[in-house]
C-alpha positions in Angstrom: 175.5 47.2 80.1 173.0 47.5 82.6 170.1 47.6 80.4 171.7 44.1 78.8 171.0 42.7 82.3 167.3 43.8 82.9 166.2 42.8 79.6 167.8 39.5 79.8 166.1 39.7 83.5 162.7 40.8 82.0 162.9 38.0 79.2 163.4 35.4 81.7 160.3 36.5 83.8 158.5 36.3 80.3 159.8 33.0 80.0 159.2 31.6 83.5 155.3 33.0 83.1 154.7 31.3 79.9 157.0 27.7 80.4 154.8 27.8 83.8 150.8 28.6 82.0 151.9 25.5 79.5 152.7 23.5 82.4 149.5 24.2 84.3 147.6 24.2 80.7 148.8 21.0 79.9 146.1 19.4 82.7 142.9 20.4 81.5 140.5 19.0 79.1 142.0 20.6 75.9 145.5 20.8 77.4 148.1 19.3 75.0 149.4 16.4 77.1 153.3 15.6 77.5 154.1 17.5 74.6 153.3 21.0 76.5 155.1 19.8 79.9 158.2 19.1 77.7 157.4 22.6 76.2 157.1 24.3 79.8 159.8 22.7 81.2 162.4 23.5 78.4 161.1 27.1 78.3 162.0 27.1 82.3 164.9 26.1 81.7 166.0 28.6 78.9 164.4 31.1 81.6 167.0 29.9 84.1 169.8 29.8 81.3 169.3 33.5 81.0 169.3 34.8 84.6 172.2 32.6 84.9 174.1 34.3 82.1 173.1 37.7 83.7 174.6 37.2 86.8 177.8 36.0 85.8 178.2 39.0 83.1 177.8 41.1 86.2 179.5 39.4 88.5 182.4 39.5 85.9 181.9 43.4 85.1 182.1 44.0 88.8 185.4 41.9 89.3 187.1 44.6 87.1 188.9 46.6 89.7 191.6 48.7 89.3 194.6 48.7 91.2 196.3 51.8 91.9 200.3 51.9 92.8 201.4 55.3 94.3 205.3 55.5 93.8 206.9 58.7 95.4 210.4 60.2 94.9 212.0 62.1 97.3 214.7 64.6 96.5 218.0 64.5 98.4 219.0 62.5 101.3 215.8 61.7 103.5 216.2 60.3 106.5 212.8 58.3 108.0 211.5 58.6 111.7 209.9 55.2 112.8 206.2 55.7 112.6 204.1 55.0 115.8 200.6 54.4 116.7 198.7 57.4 118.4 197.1 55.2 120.2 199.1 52.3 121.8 202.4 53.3 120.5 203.5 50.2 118.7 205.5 50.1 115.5 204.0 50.5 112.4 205.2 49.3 108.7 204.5 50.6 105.5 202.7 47.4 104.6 200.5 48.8 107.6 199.5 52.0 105.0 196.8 52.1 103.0 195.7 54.4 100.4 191.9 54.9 101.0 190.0 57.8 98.8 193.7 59.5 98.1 194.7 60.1 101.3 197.5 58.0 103.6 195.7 55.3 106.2 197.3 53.4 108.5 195.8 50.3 110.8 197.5 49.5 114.3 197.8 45.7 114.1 198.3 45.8 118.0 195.2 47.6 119.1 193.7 47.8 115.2 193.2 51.6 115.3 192.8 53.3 111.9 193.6 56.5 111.2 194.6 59.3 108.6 198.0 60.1 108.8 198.8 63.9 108.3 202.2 65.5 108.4 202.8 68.1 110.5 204.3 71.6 109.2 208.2 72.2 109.2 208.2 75.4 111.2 
């Protein structure tokens, strides 16, 4: 897709050059008069037409992001510590986790520390 975008990019420049060389050509003493302004205009604004559609095509391809939901089962009865912050030592949610790259995140909203949260062996 991304060679769709720098052709459509590389046909706009083509159009800009040439709506802009009738614009300037329409001036001189064999120029074509009105008729080759209305020309370079319109072929400006096709140019502008194009980049237009270019940007929203990848503004579009990039708003495709996938969201990932990371359900876990836990055999048996668990029971669950309440989480603290390392650093200030307030109370932490699980709406305060994050996954980031695959591995557990969490963000103080007291002191707004972030940090990888590891668990610690059994034994």
């Amino acid at each position: 897709m991304k060679a769709i975008k720098i052709i459509a990019y590389v046909a706009a420049g083509i159009l800009i050059l040439f709506g802009v060389l009738f614009i300037i050509g329409a001036g001189g003493e064999t120029g074509g008069g009105w008729g080759w302004v209305l020309t370079g205009i319109i072929l400006v604004i096709i140019a502008f037409g194009i980049i237009l559609f270019a940007a929203r095509r990848a503004a579009k391809e990039a708003s495709n992001d996938t969201n990932v939901t990371l359900n876990i089962d836990l055999p048996g009865e668990v029971s669950m510590n309440t989480i603290k912050c390392k650093s200030c030592g307030g109370e932490l949610h699980s709406g305060d986790i994050k996954m980031v790259a695959g591995a557990p995140v969490v963000t103080c909203p007291y002191c707004h520390t972030t940090y990888q949260i590891t668990e610690e062996p059994k034994w």
